[in-house]
Structures are given as C-alpha cells and as structure tokens.
N, C-alpha and C positions, 0 to 999 in steps of 0.2 A: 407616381408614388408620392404620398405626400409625408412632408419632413415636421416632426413635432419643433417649436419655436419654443424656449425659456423666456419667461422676462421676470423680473424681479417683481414680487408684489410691493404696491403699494400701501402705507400704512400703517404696515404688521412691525410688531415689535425687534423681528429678525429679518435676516436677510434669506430668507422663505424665498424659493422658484415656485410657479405655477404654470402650469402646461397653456399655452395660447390659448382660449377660450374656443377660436372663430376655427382655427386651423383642427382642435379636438372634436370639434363639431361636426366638421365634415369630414373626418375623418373615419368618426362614428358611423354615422347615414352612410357612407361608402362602404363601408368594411357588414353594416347592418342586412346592407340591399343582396353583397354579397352570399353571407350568413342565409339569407332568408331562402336564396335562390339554392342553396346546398342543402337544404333541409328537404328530405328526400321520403318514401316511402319503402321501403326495400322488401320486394314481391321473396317469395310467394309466402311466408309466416306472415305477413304485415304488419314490419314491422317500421314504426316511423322515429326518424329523427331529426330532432329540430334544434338549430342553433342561436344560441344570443350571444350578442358582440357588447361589453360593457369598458368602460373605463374607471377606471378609481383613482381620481387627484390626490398623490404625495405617497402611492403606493412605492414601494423598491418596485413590483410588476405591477406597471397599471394597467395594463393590456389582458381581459379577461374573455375567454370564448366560454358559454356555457353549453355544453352538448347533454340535450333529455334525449335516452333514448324509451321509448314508451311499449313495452311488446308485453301483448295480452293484457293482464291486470298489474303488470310491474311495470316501472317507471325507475332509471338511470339516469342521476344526472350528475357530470364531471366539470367542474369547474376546468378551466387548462390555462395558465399564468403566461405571460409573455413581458418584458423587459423593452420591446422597443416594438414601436407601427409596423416595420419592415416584417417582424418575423411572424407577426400575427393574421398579414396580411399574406404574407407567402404560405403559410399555414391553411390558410383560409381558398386558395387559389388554388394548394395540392390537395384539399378536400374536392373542390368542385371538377379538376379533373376524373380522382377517383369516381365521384358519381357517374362522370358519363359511362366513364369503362367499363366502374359492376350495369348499369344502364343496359348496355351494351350486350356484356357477356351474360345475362337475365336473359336477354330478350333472344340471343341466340341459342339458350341451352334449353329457356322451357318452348319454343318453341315445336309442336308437335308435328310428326312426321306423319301424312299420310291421315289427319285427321281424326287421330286415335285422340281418345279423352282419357285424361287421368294419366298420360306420360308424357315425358319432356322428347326432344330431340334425340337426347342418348338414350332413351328405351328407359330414363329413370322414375318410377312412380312418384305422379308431381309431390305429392306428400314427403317423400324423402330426401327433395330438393336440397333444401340447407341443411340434411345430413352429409349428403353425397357432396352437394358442389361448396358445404362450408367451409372449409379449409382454404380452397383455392381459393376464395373469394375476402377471406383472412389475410392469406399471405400480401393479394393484391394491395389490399388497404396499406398493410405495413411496408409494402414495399413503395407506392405511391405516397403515401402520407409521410415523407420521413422528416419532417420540421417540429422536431420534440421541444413541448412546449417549456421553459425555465423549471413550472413545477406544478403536477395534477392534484389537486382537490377531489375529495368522492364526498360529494353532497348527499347523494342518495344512492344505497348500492344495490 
C-alpha cells in the first residue's frame, strides 16, 4: 500500500502542502488498473458499470471513485469522496471482491437445468432474474462493500 508524502511548495506565497507528485501518480495508475478491472457487466438486464479513479490537489477529499452505471438508455453516475489512499483503495479492493461473488452467484443461479431455455437453475424465468434474485444480490453488495465513502455526489441520477 502506498503512503501519500507532504512537502512544502516551493515558491508560493504561503506555506501551501502539495501531495508528492511521483508517489500521486502511481498511486493513481494503481488504484485506475484496479477500477478498470471492477468495471464489470452485470447479466442478465445488461447492465454495465464502469469506474474512474480521480484525484484533486488541496481537496479536504482528494480521493475521488466515479461509478457510471449505464442500464438501457439511462446512465448513473456517483461521484464517491474519500480523505485518504487507504480508504479508497480498500474501497476499491471490496468492490472487486464483491464482483467475483455476484460473478459467482450469476453464473450458479442462471445456470439451466436439464437444458431447458428461458429458465434459470431455480425453475426462475430468466426474464424475472433481477426481479427474483435482486434483493439478494443488493443485500451482497451492502454487505461486502461496507467502506463508506467521507461523502457521495449524484452527478447524474
């Protein structure tokens, strides 16, 4: 894990901190490569979500996750604030577990028994899929995802 460095600017009329330039930078690319590998497709509505990892020098939270979610002709996007690399980072590391699990639990429930089309494992019409199994699959997120972020933004609702 890597640790943000203070140094004092040079030049500036005050005594102004600025975040390490070299250590911000690859913090970024690390935490991006992450993000990018969590941006996922979530069967069977199709619905996709993609995340961006931003920073903002001399924010109170510079530490910014942008989550789009995109389903049908609408388009979600939440800004999510963070205060320090740790919490954005473990944020970002209980998203990409979360993926494997709905991954996971997808791929066991639409799974067809006996080669039947048009229903899942449990006998549910694939259509009714994230009727049936949304909740469960809700409570997973909140219950794996639980590194709340300082403070959400609704850019696009």
């Amino acid at each position: 894990m890597l640790e943000s460095k203070l140094t004092p600017a040079i030049g500036g009329p005050s005594a102004k901190f600025v975040e390490d330039g070299s250590r911000c930078a690859e913090s970024l690319i690390q935490l991006q490569r992450l993000a990018s590998s969590v941006s996922l497709s979530i069967p069977p509505a199709l619905t996709l979500v993609t995340h961006q990892v931003l920073f903002v020098a001399g924010a109170e939270m510079p530490w910014r996750l942008v989550e789009t979610t995109h389903f049908a002709a609408r388009r979600k996007i939440l800004m999510l604030c963070f205060d320090s690399l740790d919490r954005i980072q473990r944020c970002m590391e209980e998203r990409c577990a979360w993926q494997r699990a709905d991954e996971e639990f997808v791929a066991k429930h639409m799974t067809t028994s006996g080669g039947f089309p048009g229903v899942t494992a449990d006998w549910v019409p694939s259509k009714d899929f994230d009727l049936v199994f949304g909740p469960q699959r809700k409570a997973m997120r909140i219950e794996m995802c639980a590194m709340a972020p300082d403070c959400i933004v609704t850019l696009r609702a």
